[in-house]
N, C-alpha and C positions, 0 to 999 in steps of 0.2 A: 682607562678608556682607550681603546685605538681609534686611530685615524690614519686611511685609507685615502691612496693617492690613483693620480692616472695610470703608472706603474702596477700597482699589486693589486685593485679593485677587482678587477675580471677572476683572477684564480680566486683570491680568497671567497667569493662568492661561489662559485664555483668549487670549491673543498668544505663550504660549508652546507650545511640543509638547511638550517632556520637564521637570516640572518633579518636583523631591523640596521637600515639605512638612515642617519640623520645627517641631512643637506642642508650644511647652516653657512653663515659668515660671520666672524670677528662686530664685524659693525650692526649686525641685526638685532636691535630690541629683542622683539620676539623669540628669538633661539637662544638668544640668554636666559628669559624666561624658562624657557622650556630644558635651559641645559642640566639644572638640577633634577628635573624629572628623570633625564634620560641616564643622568649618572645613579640615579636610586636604582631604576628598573634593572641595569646591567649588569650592577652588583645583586640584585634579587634574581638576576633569570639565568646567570652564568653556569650555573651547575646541570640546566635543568635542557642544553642543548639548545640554546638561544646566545647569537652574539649581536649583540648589538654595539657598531661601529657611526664613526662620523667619517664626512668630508667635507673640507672647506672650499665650496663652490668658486672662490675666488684662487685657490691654487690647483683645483685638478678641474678644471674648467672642460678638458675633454669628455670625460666623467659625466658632469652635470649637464655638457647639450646633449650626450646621448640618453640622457633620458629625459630629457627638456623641462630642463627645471628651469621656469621663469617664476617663482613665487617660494620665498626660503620663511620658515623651516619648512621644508616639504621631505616627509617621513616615507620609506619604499621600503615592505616588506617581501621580504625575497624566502619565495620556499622551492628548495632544489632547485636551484638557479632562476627560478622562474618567479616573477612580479606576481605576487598576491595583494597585495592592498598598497595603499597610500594614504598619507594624510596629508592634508595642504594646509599651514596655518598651525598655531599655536590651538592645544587641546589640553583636557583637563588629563589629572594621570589614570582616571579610572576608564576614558576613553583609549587611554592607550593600551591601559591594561587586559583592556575586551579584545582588543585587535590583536593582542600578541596571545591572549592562549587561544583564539582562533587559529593563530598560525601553530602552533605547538601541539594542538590538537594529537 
């Protein structure tokens, strides 16, 4: 799994086309819950022109006001640099699954 800081967040979004964003923290219930999810999906969707990356809102803090994350896990899919979807909140996998071949479309 990578994890994306204030430093490299901007290009690698940017040299990627389909990327799924996971805005978690170390201490959030929730994003633990959700971290086995996102470690399955990444390893099932890596070949297929999907990266799916983390950031921990408490070390790239820049990061996370500019997209105003006040509620973690909050999930930003990004297609060609550009905000297609978000999740806010802990979801099942099959919900994430629908939103990611929306994006991959």
């Amino acid at each position: 799994m990578e994890y994306l800081n204030d430093s490299n967040f901007d290009n690698f979004i940017k040299e990627n086309n389909n990327v799924v964003v996971d805005f978690f923290a170390d201490w959030c219930g929730p994003c633990k819950m959700l971290s086995p999810i996102i470690e399955e999906l990444s390893e099932s969707y890596k070949d297929k022109g999907l990266k799916i990356v983390k950031v921990n809102v408490d070390e790239a803090s820049t990061i996370a006001q500019k997209f105003d994350i006040m509620s973690i896990p909050t999930i930003i899919f990004f297609q060609d640099g550009k905000i297609k979807d978000t999740i806010i909140g802990l979801v099942t996998k099959e919900v994430f699954e629908n939103k990611i071949r929306d994006l991959i479309k």
